[in-house]
Backbone bond lengths (Angstrom), bond angles and torsions (degrees), N, CA, C in turn:
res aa  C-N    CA-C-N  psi(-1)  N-CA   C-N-CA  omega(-1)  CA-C   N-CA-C  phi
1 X - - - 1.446 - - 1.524 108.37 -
2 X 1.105 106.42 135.73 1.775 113.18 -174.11 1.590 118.44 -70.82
3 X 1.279 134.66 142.48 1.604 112.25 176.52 1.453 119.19 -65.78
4 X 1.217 103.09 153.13 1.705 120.32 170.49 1.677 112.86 -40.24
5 X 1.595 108.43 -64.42 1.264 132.10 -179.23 1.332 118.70 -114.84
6 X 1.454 107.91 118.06 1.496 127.29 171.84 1.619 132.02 -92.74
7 X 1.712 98.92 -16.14 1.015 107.01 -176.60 1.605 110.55 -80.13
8 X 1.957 105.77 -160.13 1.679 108.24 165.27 1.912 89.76 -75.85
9 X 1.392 85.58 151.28 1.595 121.75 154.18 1.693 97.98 -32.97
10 X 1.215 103.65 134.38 1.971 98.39 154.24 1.364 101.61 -100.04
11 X 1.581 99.85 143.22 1.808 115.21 169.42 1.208 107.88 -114.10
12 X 1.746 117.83 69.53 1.452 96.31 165.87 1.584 88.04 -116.96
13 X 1.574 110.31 -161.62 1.603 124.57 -140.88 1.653 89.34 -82.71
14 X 0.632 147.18 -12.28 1.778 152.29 -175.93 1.230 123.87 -177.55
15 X 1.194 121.58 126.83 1.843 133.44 166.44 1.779 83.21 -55.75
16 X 1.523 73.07 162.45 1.783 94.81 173.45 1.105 129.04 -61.78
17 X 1.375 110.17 -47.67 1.367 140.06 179.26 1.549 106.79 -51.23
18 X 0.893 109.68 -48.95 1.821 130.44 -171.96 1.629 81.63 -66.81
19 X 1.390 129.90 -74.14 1.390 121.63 -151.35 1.093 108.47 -58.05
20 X 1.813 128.85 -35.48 1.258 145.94 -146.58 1.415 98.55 -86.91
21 X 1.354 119.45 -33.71 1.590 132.68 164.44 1.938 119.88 -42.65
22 X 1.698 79.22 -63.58 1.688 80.70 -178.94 1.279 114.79 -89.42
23 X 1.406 122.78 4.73 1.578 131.61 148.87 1.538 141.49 -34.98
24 X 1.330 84.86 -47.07 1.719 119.73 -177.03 1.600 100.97 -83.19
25 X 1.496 120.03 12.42 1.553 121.95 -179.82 1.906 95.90 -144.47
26 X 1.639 105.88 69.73 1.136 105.24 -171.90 1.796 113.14 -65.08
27 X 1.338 112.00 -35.92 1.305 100.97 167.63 1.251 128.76 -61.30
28 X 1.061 143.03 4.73 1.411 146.84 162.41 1.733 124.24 -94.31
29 X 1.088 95.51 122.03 1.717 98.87 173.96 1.582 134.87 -47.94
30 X 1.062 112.14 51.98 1.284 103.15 -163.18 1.516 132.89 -45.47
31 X 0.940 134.38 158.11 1.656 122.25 -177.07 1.837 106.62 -133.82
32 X 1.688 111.35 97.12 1.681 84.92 -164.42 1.434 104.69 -69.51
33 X 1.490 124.01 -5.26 1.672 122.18 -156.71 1.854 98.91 -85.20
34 X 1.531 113.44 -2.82 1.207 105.24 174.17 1.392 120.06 -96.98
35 X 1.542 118.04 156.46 1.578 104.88 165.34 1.802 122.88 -45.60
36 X 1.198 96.79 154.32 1.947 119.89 -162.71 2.001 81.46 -62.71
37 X 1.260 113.83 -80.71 1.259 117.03 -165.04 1.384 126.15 -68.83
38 X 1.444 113.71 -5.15 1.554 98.63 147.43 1.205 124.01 -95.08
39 X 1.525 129.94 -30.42 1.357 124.89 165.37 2.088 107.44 -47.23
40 X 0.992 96.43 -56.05 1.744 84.55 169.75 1.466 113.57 -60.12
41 X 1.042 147.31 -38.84 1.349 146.81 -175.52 2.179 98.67 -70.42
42 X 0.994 92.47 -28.79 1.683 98.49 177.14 1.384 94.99 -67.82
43 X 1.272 110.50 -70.55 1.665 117.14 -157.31 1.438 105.89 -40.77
44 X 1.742 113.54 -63.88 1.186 120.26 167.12 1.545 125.65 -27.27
45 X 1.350 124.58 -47.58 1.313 132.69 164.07 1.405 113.38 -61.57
46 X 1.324 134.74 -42.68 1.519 133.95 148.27 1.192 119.88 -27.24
47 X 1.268 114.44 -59.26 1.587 108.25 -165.98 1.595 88.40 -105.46
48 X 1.157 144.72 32.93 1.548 135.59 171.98 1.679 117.87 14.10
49 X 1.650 77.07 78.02 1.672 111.52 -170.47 1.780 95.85 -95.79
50 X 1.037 130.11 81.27 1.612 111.73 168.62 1.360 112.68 -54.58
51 X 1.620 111.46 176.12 1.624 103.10 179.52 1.225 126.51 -77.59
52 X 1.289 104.32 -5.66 1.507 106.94 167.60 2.076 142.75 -95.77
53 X 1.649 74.89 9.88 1.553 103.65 -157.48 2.063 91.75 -71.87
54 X 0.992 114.98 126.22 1.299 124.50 170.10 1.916 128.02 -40.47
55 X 1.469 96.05 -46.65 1.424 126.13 156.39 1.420 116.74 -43.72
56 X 1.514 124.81 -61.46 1.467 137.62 167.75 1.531 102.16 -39.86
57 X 1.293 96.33 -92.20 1.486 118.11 170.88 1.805 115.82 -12.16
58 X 1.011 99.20 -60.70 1.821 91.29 173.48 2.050 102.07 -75.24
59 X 0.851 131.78 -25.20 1.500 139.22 -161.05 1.720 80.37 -92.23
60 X 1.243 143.52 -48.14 1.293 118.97 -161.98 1.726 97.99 -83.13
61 X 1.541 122.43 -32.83 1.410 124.29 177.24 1.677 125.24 -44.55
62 X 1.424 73.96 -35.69 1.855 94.74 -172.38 1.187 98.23 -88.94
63 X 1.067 151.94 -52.46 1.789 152.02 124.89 1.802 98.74 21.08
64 X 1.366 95.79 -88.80 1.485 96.06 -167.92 1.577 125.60 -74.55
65 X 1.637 103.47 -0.13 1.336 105.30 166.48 1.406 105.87 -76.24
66 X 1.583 121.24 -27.78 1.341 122.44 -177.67 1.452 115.60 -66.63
67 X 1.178 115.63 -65.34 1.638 129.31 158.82 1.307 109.13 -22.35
68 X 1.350 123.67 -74.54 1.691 113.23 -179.21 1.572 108.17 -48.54
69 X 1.286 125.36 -85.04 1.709 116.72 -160.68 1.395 107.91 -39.31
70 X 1.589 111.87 -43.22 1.478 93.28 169.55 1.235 130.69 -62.01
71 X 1.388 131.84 -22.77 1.366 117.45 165.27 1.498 128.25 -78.09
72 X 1.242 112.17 -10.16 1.536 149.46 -179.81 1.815 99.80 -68.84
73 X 1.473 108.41 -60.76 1.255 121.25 165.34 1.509 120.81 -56.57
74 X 0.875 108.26 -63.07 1.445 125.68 170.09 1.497 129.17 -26.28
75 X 1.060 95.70 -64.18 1.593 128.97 -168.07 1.654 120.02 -117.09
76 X 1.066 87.93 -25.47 1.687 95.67 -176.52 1.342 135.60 99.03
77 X 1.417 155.60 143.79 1.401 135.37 -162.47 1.195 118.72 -92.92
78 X 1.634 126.89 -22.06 1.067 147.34 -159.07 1.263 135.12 -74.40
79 X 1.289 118.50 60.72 1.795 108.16 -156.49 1.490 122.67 -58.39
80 X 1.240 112.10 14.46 1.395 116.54 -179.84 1.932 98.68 -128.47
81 X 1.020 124.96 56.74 1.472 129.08 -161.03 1.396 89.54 -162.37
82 X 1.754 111.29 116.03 1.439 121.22 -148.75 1.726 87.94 -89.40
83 X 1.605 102.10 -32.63 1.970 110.35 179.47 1.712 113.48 -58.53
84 X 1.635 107.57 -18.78 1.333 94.21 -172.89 1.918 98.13 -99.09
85 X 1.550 102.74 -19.61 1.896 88.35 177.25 1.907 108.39 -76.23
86 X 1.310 111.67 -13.07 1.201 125.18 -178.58 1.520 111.96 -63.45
87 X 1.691 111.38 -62.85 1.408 111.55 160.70 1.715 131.10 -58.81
88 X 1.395 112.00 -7.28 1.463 134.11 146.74 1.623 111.44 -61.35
89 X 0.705 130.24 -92.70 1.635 144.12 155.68 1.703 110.08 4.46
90 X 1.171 84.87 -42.93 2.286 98.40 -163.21 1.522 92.28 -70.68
91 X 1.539 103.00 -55.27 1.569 99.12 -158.01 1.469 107.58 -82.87
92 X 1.170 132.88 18.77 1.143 143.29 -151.88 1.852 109.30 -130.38
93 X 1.524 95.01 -19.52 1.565 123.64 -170.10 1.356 114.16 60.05
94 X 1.215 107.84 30.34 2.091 98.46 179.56 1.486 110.17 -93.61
95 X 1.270 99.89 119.91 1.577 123.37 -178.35 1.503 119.17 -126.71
96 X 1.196 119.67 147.59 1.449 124.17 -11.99 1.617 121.26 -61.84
97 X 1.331 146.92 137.93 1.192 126.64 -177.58 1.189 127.42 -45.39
98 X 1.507 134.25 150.75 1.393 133.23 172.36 1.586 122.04 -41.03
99 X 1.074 111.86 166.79 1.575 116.52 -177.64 1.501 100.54 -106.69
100 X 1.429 130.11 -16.48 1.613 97.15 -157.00 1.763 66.21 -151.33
101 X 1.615 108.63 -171.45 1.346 124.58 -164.91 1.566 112.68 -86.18
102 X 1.665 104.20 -19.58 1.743 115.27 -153.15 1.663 83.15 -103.65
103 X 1.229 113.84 -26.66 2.037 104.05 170.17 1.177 107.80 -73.50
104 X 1.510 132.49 -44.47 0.976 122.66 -172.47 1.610 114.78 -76.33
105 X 1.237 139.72 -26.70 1.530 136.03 133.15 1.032 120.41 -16.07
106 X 1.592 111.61 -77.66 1.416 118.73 -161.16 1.594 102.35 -57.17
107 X 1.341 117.00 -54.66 1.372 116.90 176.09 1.590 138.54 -19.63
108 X 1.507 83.41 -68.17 1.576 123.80 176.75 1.525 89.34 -51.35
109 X 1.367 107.37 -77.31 1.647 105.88 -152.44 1.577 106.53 -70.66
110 X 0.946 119.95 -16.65 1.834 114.83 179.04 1.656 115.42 -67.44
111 X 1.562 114.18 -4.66 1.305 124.90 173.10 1.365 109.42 -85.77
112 X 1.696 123.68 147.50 1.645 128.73 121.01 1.053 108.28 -44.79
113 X 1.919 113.66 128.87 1.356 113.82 163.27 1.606 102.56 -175.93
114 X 1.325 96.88 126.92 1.983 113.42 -179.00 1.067 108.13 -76.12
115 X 1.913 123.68 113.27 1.851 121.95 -159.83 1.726 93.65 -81.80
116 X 1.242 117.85 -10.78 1.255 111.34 144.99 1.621 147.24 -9.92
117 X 1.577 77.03 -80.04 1.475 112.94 162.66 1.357 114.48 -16.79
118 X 1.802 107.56 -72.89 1.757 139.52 -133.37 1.563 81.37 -80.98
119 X 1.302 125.86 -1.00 1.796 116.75 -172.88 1.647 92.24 -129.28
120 X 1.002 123.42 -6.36 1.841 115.77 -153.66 1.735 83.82 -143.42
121 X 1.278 111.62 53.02 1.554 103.40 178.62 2.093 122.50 -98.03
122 X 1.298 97.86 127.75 1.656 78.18 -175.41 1.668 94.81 -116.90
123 X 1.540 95.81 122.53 1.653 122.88 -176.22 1.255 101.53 92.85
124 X 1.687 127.37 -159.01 1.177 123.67 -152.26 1.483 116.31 -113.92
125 X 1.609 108.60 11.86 1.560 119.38 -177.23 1.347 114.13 -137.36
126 X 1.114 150.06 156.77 0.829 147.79 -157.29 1.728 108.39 -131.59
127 X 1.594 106.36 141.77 1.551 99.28 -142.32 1.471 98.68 -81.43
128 X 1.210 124.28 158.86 1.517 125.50 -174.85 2.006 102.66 -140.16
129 X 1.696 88.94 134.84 1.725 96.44 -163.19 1.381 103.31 -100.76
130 X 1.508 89.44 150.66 1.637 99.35 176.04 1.242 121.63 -56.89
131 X 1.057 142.87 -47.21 1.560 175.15 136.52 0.929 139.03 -51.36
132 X 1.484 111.99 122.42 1.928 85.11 163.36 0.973 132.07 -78.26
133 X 1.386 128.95 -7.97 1.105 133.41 155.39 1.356 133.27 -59.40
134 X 1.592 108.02 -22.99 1.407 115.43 166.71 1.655 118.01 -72.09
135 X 1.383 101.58 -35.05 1.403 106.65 177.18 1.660 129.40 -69.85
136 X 1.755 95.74 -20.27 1.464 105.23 -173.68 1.523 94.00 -80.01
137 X 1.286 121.54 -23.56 1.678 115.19 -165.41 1.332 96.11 -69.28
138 X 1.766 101.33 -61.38 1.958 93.29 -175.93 1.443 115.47 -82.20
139 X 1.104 135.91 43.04 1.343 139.03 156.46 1.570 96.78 -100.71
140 X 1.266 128.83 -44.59 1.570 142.50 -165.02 1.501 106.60 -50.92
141 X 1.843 112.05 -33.95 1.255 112.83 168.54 1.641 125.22 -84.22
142 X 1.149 107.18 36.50 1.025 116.07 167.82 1.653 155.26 89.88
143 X 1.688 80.19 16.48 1.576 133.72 -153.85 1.686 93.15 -90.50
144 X 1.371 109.62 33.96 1.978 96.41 176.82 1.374 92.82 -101.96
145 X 1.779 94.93 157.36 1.403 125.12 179.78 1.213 122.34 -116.41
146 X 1.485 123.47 92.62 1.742 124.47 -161.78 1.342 116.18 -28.45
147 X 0.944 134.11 147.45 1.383 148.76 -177.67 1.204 121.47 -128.42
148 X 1.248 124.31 0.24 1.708 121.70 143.92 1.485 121.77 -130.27
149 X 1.583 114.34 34.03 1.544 122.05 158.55 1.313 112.74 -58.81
150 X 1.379 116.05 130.68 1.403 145.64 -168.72 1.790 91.51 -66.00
151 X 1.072 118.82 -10.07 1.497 106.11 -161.21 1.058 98.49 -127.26
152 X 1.458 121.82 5.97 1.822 111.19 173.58 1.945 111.86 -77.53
153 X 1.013 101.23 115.73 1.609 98.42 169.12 1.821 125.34 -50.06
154 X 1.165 109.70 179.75 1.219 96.04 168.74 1.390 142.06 -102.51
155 X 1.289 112.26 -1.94 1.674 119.73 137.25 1.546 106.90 -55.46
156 X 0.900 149.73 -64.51 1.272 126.48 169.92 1.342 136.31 -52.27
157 X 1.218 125.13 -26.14 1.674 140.96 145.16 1.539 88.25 -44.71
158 X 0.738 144.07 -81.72 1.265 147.10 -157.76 1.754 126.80 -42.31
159 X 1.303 91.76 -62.38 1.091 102.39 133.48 1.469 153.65 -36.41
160 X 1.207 128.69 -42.86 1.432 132.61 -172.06 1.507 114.59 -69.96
161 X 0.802 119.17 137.21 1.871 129.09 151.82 1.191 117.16 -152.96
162 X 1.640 110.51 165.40 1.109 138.72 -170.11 1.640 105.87 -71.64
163 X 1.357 115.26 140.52 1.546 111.26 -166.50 1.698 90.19 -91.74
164 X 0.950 127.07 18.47 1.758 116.17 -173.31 2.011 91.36 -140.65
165 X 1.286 91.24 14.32 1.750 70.12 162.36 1.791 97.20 111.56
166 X 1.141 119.78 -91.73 1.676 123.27 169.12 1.200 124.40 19.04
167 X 1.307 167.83 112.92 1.492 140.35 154.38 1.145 97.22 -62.56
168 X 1.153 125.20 161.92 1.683 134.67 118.88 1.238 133.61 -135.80
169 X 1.555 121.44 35.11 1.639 139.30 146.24 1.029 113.24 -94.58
170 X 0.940 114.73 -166.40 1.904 127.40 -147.35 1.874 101.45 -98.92
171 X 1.277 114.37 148.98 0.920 98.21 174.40 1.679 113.56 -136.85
172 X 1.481 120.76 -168.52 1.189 122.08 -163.08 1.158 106.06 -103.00
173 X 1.328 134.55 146.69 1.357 141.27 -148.77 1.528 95.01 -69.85
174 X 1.224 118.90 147.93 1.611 116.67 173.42 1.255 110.76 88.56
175 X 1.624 133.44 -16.84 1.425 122.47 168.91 1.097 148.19 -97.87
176 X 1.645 95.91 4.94 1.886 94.91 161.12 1.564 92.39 132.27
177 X 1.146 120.01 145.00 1.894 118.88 178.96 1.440 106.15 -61.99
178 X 1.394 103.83 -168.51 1.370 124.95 175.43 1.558 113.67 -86.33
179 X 1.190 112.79 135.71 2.032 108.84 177.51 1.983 90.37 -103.57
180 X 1.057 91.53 157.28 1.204 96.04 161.72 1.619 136.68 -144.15
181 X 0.831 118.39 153.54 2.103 103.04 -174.20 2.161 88.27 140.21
182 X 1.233 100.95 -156.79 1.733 101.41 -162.57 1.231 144.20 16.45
183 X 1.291 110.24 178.55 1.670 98.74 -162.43 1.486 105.28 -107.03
184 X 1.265 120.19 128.93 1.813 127.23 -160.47 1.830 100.91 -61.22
185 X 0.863 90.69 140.89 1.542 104.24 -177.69 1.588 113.75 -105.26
186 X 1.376 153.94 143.42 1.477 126.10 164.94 1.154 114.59 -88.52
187 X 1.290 139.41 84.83 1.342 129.06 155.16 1.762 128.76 -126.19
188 X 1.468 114.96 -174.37 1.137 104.17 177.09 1.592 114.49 -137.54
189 X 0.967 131.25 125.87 1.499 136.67 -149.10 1.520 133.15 -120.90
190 X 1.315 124.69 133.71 1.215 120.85 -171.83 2.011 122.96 -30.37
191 X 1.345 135.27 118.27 1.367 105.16 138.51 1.574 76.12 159.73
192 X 1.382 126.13 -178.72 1.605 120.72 -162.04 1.234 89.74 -96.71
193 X 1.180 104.79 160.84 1.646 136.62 151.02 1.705 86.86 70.83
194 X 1.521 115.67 -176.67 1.608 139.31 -166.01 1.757 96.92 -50.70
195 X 1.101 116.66 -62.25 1.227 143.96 -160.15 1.513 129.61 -59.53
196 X 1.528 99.71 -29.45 1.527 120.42 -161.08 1.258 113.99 50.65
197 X 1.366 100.93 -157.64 1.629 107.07 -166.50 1.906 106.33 -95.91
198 X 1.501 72.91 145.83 2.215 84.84 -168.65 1.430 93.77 -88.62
């Protein structure tokens, strides 16, 4: 299946989807110029939603149904669609772009980076961490990206891992089964190929 989006990434203050989200909660102030997950972590405090409150719970679902198509849109679904690792690449600032599909992988994935981010971006790149340890801190605030939304494409499958190490996306023949247990994190992490380093 071909990607959605071929073009550059747009960097303005919110995808639609995102606005259209916190829309549907007209009593709340929305702010699109703020990050996605603290304005939801606000709202929640508005309506004194604990984490277990039923209300939340559908409001964070619908959250991350929003988050996926937008990155789907964004970026494209296609993990084998050299235009959608390309619009990976842009916001990421790697220049000159790759030539073939397996540079633009290797590239992509040899970075720290919150898939967060690639939807919740402020300016035209998207920030990339020294560490993984730097990344696990600011993921800790709350910066995860569902990992079994019905609406994540498969560049984003592709994408996903566990911020403590775990996979739980798909992997490439020859690299080891599936683990399972924790809660999926969106990021993308130092070491070659899907898997990083064993």
């Amino acid at each position: 299946m071909p990607s959605r989006r071929r073009g550059r990434p747009r960097s303005s203050p919110q995808h639609p989807l995102i606005t259209a989200f916190f829309a549907r909660f007209p009593e709340f102030d929305y702010n699109p110029q703020a990050p996605i997950t603290s304005e939801f972590y606000r709202m929640c405090d508005m309506f004194a939603w604990d984490r277990e409150d039923p209300e939340r719970k559908v409001a964070k679902e619908e959250l991350n149904d929003a988050m996926a198509q937008a990155f789907n849109d964004m970026y494209g679904t296609d993990e084998n669609d050299i235009h959608s690792w390309h619009n990976l690449c842009r916001v990421l600032g790697i220049a000159p772009l790759p030539e073939n599909l397996q540079q633009c992988r290797d590239a992509v994935l040899t970075l720290h980076t919150n898939l967060v981010d690639f939807v919740d971006r402020r300016g035209s790149q998207v920030h990339i961490f020294g560490s993984l340890e730097e990344l696990r801190e600011y993921t800790r605030n709350g910066k995860y990206f569902p990992k079994d939304n019905a609406y994540s494409g498969g560049l984003l499958k592709f994408l996903l891992r566990e911020i403590d190490g775990r996979y739980m996306g798909r992997r490439r023949p020859g690299t080891g089964g599936r683990t399972r247990g924790g809660r999926g994190r969106g990021y993308t992490r130092r070491g070659r190929g899907r898997g990083g380093p064993r």
